[in-house]
N, CA, C, O and CB atoms as a CASP TS submission, in Angstrom:
PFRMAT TS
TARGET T0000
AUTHOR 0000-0000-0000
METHOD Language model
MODEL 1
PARENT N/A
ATOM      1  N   UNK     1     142.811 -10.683 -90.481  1.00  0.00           N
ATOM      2  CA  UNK     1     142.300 -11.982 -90.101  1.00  0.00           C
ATOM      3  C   UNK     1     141.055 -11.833 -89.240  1.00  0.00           C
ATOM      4  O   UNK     1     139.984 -12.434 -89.333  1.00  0.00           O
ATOM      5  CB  UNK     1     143.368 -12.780 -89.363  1.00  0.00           C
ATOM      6  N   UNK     2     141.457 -10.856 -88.343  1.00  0.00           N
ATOM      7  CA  UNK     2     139.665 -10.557 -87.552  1.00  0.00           C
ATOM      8  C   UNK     2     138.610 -10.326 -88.595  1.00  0.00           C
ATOM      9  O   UNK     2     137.823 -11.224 -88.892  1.00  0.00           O
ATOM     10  CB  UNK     2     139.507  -8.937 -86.482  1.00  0.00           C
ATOM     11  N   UNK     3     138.583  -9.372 -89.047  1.00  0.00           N
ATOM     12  CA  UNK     3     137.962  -9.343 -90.214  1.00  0.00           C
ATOM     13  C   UNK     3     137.092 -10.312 -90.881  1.00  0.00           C
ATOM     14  O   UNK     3     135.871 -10.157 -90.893  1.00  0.00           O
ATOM     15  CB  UNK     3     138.749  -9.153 -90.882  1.00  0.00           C
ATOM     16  N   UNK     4     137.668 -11.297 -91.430  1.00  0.00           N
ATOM     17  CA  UNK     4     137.752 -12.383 -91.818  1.00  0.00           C
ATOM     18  C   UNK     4     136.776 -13.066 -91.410  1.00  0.00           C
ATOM     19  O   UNK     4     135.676 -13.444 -91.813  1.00  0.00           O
ATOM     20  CB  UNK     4     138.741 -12.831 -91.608  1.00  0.00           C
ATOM     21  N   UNK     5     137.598 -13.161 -90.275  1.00  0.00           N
ATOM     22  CA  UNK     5     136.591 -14.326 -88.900  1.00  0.00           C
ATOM     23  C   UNK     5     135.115 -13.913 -89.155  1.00  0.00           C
ATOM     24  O   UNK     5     134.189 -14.457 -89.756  1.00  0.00           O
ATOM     25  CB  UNK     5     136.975 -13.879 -86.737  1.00  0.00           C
ATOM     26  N   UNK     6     135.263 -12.564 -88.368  1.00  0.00           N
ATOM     27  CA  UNK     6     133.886 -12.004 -88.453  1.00  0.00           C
ATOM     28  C   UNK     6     132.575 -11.427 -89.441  1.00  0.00           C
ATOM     29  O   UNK     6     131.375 -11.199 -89.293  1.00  0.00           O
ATOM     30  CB  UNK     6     134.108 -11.268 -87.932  1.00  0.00           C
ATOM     31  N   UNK     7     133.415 -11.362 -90.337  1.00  0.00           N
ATOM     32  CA  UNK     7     133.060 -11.254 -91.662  1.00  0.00           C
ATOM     33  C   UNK     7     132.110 -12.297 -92.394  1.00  0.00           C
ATOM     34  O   UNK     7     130.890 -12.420 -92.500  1.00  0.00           O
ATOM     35  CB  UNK     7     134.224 -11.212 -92.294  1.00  0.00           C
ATOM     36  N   UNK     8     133.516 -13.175 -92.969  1.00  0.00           N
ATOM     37  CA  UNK     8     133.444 -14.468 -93.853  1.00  0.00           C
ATOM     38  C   UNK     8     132.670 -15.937 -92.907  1.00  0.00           C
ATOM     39  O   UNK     8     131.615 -16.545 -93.090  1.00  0.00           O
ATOM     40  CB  UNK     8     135.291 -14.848 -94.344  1.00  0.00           C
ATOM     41  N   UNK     9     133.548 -16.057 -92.090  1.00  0.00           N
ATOM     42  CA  UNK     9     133.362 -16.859 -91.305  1.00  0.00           C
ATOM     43  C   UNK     9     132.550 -17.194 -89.798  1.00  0.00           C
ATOM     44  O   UNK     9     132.654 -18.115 -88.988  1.00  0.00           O
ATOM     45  CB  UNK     9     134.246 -16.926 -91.331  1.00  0.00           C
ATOM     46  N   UNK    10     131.836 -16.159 -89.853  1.00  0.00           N
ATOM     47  CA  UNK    10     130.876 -16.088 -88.847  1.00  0.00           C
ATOM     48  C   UNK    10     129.367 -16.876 -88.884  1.00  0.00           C
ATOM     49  O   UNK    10     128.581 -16.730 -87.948  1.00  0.00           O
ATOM     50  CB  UNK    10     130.685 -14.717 -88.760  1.00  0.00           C
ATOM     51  N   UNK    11     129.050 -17.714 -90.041  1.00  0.00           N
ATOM     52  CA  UNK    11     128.205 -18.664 -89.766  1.00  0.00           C
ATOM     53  C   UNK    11     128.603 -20.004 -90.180  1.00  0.00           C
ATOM     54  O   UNK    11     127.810 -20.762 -90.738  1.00  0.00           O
ATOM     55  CB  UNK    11     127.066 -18.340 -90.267  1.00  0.00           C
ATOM     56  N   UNK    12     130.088 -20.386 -89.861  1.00  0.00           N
ATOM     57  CA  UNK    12     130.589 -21.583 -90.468  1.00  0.00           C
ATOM     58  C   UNK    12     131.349 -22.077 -89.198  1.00  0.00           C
ATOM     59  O   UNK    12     131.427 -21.501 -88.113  1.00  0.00           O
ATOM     60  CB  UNK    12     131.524 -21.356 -91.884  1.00  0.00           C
ATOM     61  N   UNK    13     131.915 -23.324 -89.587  1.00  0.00           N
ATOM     62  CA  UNK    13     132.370 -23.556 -88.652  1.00  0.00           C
ATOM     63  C   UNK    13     133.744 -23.024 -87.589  1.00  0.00           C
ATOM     64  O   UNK    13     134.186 -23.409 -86.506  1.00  0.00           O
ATOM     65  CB  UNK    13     132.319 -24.442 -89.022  1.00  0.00           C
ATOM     66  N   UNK    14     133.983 -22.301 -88.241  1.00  0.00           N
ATOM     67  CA  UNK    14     135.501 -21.450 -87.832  1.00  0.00           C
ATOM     68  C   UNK    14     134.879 -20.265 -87.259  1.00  0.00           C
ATOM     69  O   UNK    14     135.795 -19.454 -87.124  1.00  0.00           O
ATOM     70  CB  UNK    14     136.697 -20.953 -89.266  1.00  0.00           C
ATOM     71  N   UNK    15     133.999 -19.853 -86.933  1.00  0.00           N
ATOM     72  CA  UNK    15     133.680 -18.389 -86.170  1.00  0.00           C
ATOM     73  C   UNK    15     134.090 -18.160 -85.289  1.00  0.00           C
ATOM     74  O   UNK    15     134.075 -16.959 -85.019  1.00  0.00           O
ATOM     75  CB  UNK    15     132.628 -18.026 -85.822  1.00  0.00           C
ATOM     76  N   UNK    16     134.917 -19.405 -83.936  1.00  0.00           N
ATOM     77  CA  UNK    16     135.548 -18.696 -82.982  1.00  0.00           C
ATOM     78  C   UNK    16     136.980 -18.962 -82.896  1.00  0.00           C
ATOM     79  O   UNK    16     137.668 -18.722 -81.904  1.00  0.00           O
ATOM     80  CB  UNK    16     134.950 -18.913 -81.797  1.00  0.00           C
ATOM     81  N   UNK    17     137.432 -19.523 -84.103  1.00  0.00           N
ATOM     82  CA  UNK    17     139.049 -20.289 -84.646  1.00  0.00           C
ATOM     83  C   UNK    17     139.784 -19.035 -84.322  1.00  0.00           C
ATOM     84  O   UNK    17     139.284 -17.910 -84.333  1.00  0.00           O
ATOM     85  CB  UNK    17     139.317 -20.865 -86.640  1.00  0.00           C
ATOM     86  N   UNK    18     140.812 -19.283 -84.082  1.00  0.00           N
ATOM     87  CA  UNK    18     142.168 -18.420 -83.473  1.00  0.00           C
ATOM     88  C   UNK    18     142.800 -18.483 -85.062  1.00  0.00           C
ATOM     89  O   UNK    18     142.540 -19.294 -85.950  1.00  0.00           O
ATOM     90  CB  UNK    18     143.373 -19.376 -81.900  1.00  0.00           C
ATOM     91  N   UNK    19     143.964 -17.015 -85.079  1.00  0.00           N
ATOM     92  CA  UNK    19     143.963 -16.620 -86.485  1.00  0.00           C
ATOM     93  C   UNK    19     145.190 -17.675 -87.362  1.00  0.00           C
ATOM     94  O   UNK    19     145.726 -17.544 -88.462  1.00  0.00           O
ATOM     95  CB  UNK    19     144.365 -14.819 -86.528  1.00  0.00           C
ATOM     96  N   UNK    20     145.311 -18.765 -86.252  1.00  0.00           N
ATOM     97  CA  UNK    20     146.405 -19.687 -86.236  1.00  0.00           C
ATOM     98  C   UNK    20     145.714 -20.529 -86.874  1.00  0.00           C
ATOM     99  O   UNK    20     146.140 -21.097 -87.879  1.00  0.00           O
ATOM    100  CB  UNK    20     147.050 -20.156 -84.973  1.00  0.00           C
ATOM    101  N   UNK    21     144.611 -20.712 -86.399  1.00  0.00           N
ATOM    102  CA  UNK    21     143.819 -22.084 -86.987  1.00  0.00           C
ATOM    103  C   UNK    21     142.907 -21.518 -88.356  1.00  0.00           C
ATOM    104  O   UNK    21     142.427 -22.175 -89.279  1.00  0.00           O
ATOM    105  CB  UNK    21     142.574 -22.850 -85.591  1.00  0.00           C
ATOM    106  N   UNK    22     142.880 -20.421 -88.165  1.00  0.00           N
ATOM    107  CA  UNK    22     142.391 -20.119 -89.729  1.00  0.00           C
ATOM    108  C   UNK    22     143.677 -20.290 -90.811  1.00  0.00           C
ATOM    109  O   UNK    22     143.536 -21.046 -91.772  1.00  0.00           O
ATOM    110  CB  UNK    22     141.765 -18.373 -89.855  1.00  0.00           C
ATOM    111  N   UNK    23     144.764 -19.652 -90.635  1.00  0.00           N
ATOM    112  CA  UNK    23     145.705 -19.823 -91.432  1.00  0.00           C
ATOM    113  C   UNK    23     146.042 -21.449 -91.449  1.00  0.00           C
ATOM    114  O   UNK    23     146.168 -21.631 -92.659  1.00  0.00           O
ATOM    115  CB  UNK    23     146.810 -18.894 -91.017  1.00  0.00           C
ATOM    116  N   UNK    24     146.201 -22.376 -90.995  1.00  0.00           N
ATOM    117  CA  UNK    24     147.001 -23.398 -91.116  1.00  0.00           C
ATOM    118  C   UNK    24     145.072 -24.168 -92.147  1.00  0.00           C
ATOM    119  O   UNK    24     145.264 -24.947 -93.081  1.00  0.00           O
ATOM    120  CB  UNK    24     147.938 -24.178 -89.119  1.00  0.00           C
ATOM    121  N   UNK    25     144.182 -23.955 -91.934  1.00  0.00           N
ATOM    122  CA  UNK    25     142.668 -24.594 -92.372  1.00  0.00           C
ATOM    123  C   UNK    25     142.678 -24.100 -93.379  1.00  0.00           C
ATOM    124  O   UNK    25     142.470 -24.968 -94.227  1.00  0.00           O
ATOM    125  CB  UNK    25     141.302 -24.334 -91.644  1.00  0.00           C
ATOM    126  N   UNK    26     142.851 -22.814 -93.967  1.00  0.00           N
ATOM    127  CA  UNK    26     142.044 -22.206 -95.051  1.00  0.00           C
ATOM    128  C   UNK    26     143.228 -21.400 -95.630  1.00  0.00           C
ATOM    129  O   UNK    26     142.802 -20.854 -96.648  1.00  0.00           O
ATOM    130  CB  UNK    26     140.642 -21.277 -94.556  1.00  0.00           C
ATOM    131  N   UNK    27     144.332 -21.131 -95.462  1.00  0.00           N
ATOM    132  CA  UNK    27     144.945 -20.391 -95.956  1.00  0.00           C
ATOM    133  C   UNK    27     146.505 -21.385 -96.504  1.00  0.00           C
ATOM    134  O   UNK    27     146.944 -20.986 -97.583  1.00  0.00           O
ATOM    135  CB  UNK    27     144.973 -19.180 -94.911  1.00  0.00           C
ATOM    136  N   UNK    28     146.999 -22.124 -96.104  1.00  0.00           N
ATOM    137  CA  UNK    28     148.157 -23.267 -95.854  1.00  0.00           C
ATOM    138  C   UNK    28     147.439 -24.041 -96.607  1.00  0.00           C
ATOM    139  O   UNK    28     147.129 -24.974 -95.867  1.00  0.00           O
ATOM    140  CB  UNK    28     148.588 -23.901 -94.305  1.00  0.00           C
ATOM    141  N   UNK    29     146.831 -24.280 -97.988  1.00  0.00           N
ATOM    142  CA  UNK    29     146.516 -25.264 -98.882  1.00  0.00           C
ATOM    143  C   UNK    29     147.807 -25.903 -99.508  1.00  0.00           C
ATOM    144  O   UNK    29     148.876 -25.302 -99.401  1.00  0.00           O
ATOM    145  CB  UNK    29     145.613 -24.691 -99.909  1.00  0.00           C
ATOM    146  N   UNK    30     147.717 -27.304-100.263  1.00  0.00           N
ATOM    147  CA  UNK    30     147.983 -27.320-101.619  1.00  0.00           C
ATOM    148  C   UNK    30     147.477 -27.581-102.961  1.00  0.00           C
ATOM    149  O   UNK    30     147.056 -28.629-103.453  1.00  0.00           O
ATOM    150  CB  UNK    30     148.603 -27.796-101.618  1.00  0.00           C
ATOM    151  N   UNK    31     147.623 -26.224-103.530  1.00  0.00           N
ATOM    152  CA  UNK    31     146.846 -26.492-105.053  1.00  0.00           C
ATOM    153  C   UNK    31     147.447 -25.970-105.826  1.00  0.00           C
ATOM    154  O   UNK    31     148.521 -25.410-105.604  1.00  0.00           O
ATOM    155  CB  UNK    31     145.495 -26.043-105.358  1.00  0.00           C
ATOM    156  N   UNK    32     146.850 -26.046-106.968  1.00  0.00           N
ATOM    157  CA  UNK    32     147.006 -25.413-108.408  1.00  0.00           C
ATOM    158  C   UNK    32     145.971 -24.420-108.932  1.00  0.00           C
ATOM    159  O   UNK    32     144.778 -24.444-109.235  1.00  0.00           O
ATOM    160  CB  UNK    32     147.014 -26.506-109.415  1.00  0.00           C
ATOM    161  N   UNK    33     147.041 -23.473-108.901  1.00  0.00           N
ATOM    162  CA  UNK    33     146.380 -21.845-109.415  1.00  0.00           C
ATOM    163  C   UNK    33     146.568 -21.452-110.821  1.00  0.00           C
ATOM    164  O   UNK    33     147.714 -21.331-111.253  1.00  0.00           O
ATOM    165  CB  UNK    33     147.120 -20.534-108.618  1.00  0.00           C
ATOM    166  N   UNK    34     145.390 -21.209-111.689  1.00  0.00           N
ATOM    167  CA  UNK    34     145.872 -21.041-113.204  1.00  0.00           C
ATOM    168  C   UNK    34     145.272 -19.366-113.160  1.00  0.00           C
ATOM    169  O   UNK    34     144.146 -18.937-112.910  1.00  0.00           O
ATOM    170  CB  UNK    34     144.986 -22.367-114.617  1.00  0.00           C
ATOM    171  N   UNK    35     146.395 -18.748-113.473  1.00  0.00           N
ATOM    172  CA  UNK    35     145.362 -17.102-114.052  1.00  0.00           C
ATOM    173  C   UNK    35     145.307 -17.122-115.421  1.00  0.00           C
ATOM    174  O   UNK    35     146.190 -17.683-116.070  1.00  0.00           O
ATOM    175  CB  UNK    35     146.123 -15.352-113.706  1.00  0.00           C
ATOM    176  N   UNK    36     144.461 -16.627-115.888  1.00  0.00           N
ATOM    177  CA  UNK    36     143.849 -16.313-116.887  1.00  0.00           C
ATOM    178  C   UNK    36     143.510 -14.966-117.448  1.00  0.00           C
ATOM    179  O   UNK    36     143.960 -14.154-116.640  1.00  0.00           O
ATOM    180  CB  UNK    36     143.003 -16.860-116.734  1.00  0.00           C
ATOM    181  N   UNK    37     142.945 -14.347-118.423  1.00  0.00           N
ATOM    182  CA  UNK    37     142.525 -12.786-118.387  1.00  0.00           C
ATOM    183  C   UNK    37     141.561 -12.094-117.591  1.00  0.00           C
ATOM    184  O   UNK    37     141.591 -10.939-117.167  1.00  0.00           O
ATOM    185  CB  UNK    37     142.097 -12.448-119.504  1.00  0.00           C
ATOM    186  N   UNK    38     140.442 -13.260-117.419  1.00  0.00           N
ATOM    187  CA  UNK    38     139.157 -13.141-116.358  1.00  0.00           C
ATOM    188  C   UNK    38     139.051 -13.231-115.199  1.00  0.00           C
ATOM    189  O   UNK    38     138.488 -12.478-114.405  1.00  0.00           O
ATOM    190  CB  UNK    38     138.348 -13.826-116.456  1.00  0.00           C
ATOM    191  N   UNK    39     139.975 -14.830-114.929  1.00  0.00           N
ATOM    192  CA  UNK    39     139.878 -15.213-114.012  1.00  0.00           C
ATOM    193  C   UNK    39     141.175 -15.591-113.217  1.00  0.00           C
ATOM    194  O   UNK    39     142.337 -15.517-113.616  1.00  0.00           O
ATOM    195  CB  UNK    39     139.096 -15.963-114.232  1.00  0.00           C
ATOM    196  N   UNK    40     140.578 -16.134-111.659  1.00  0.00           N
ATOM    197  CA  UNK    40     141.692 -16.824-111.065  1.00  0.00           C
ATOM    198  C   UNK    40     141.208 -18.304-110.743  1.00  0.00           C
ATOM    199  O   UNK    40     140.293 -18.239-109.922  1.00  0.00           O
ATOM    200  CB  UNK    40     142.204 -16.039-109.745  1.00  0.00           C
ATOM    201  N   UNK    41     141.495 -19.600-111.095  1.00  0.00           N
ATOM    202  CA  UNK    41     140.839 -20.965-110.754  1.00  0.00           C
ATOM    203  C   UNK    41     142.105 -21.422-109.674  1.00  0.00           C
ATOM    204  O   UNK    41     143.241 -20.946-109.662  1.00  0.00           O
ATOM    205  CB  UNK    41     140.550 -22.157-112.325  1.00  0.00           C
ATOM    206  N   UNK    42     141.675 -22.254-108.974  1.00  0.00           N
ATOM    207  CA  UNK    42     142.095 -22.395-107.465  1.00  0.00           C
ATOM    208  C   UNK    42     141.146 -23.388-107.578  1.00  0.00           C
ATOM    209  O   UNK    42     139.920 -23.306-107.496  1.00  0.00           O
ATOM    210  CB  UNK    42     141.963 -21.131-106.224  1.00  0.00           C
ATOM    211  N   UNK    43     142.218 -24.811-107.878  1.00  0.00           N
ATOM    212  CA  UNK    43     142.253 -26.171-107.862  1.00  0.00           C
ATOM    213  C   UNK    43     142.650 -26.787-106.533  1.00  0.00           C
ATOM    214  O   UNK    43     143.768 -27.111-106.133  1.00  0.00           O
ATOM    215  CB  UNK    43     143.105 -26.586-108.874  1.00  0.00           C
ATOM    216  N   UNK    44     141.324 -26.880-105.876  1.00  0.00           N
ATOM    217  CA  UNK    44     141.872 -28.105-104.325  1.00  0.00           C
ATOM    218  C   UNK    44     141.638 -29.666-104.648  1.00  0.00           C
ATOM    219  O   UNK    44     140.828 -30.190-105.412  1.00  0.00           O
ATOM    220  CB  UNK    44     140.669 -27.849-102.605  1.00  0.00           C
ATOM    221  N   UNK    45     142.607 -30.228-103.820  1.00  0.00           N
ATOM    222  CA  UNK    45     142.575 -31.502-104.420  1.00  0.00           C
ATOM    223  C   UNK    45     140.756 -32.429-103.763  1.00  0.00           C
ATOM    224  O   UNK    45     140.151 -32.381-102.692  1.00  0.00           O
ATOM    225  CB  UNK    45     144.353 -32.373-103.784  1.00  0.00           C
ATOM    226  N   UNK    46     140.652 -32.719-104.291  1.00  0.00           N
ATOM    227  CA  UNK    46     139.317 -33.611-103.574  1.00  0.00           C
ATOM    228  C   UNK    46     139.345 -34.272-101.855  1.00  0.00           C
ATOM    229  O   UNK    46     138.531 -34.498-100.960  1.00  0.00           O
ATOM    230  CB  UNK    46     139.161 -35.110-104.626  1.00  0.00           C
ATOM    231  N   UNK    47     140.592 -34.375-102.051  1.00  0.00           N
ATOM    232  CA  UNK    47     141.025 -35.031-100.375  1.00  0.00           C
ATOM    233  C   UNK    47     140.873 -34.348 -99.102  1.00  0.00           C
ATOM    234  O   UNK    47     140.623 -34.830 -97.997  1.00  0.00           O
ATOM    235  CB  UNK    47     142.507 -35.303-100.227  1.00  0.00           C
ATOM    236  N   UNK    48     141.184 -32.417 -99.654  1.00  0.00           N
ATOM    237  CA  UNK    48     141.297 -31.994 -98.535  1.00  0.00           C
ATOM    238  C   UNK    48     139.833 -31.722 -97.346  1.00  0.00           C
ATOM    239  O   UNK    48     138.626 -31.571 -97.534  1.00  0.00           O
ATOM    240  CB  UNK    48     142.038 -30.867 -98.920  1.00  0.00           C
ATOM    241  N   UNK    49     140.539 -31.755 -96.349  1.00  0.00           N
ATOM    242  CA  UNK    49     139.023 -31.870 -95.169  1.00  0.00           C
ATOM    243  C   UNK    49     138.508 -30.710 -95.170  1.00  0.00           C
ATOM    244  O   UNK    49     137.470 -30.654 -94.511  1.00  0.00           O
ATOM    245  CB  UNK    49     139.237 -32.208 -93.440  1.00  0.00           C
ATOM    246  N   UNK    50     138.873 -29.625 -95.721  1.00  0.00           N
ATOM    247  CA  UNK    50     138.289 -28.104 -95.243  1.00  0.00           C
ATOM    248  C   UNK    50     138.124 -27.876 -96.456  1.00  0.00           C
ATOM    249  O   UNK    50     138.658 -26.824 -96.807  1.00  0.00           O
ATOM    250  CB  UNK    50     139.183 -26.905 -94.385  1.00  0.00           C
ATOM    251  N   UNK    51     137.494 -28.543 -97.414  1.00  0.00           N
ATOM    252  CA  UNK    51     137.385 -28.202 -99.473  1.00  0.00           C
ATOM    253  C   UNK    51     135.801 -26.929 -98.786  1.00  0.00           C
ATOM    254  O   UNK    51     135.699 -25.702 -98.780  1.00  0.00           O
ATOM    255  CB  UNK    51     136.516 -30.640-101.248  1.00  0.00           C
ATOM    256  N   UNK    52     134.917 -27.984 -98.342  1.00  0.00           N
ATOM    257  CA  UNK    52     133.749 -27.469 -98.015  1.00  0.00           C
ATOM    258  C   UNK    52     133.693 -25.999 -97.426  1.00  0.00           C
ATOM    259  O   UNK    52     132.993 -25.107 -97.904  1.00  0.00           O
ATOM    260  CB  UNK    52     133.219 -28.360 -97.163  1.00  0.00           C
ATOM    261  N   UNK    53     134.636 -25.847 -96.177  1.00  0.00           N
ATOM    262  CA  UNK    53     134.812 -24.840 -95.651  1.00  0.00           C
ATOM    263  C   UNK    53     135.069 -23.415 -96.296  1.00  0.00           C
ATOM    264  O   UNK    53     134.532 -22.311 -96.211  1.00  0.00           O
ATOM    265  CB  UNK    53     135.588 -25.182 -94.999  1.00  0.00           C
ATOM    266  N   UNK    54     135.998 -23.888 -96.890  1.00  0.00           N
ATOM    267  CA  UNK    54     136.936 -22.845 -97.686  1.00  0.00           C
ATOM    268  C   UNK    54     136.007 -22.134 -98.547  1.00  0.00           C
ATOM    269  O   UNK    54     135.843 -20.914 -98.515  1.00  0.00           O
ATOM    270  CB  UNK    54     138.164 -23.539 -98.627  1.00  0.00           C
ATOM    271  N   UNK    55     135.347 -23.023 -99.394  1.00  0.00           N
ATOM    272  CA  UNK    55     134.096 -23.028-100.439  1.00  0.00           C
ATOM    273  C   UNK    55     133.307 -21.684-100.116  1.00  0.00           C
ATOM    274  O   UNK    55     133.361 -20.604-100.703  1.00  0.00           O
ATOM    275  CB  UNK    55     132.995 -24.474-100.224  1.00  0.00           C
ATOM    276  N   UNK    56     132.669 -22.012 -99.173  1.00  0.00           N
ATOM    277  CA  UNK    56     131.617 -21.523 -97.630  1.00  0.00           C
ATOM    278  C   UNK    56     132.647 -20.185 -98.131  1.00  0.00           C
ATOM    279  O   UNK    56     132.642 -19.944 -99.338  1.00  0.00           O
ATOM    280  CB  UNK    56     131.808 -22.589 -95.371  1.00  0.00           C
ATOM    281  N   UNK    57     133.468 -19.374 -97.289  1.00  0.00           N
ATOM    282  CA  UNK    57     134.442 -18.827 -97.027  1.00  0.00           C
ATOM    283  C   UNK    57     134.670 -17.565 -98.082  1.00  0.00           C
ATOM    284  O   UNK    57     134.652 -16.335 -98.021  1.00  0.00           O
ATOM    285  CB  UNK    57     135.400 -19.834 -96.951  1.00  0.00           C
ATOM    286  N   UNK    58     134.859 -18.419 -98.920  1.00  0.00           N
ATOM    287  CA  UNK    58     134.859 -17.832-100.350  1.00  0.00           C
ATOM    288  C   UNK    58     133.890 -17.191-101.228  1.00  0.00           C
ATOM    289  O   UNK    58     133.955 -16.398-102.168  1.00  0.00           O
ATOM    290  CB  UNK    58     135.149 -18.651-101.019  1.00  0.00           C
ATOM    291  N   UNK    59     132.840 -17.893-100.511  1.00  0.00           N
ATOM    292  CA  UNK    59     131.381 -17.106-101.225  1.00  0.00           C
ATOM    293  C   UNK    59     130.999 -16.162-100.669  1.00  0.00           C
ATOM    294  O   UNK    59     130.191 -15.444-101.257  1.00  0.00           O
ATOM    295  CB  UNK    59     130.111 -17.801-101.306  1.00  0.00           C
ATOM    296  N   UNK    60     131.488 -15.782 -99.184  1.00  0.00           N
ATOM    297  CA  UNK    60     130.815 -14.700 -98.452  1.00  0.00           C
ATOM    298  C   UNK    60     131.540 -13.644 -98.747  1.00  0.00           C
ATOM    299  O   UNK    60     131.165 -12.479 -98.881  1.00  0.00           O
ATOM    300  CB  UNK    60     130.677 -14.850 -97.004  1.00  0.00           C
ATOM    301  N   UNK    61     132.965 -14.252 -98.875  1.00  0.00           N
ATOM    302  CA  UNK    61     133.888 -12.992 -98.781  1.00  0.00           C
ATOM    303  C   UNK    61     133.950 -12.588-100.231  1.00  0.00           C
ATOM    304  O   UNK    61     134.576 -11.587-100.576  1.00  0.00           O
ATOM    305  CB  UNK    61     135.467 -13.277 -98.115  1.00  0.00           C
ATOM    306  N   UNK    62     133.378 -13.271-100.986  1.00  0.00           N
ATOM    307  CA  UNK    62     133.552 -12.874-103.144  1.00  0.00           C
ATOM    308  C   UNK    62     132.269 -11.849-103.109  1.00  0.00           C
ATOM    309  O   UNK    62     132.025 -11.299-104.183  1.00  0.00           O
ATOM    310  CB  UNK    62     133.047 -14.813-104.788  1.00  0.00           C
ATOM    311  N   UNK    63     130.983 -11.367-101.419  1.00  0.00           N
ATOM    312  CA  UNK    63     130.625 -10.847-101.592  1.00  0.00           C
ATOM    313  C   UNK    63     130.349  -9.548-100.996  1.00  0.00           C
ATOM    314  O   UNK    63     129.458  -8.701-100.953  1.00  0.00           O
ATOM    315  CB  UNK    63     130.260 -11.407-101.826  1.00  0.00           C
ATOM    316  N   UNK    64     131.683  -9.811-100.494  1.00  0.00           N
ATOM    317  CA  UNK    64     131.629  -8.000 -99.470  1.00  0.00           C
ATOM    318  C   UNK    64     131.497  -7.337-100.430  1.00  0.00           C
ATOM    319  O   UNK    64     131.419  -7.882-101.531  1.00  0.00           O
ATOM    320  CB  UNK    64     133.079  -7.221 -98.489  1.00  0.00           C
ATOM    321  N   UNK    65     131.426  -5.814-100.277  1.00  0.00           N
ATOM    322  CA  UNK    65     131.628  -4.978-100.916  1.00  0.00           C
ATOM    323  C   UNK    65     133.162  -4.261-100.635  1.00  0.00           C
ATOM    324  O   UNK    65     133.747  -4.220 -99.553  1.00  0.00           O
ATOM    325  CB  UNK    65     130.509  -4.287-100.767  1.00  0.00           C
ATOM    326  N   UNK    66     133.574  -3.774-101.793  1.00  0.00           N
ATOM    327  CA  UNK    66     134.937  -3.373-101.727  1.00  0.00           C
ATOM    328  C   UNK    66     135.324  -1.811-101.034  1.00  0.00           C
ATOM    329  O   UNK    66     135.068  -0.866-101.780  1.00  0.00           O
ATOM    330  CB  UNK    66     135.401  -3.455-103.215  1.00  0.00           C
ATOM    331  N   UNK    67     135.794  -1.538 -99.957  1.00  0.00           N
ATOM    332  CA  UNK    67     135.966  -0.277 -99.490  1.00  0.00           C
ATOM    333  C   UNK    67     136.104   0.549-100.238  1.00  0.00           C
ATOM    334  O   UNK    67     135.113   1.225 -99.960  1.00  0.00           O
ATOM    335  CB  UNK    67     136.763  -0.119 -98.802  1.00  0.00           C
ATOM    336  N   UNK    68     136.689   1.172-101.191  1.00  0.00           N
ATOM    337  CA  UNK    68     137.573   1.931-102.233  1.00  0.00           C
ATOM    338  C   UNK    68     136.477   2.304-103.584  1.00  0.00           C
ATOM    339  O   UNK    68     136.897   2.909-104.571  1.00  0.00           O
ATOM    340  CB  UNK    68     139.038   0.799-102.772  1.00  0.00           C
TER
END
């Protein structure tokens, strides 16, 4: 989750969120997950307040590079 923070979330609005408030914002969704052969789609509903965030979140971290 530090990681994370500092990582992903270090020019958004969660950069100094406790790993409580990241989990219950960005991690504690409800959606619909379809896998596929390619892919993984991760359906948020339009309502939720952190769609944007997460979004954000997701693009930084789809571009770390992988340790291994």
């Amino acid at each position: 989750m530090n990681a994370l923070r500092e990582q992903c979330l270090a020019k958004i609005k969660l950069k100094n969120a406790t790993v409580g408030t990241i989990r219950t914002k960005l991690l504690k969704l409800g959606a619909i997950i379809t896998v596929s052969r390619r892919r993984v789609l991760i359906a948020i509903s339009n309502a939720c307040p952190y769609k944007d965030i997460f979004a954000t979140a997701y693009n930084y971290f789809s571009r770390l590079k992988c340790p291994g």
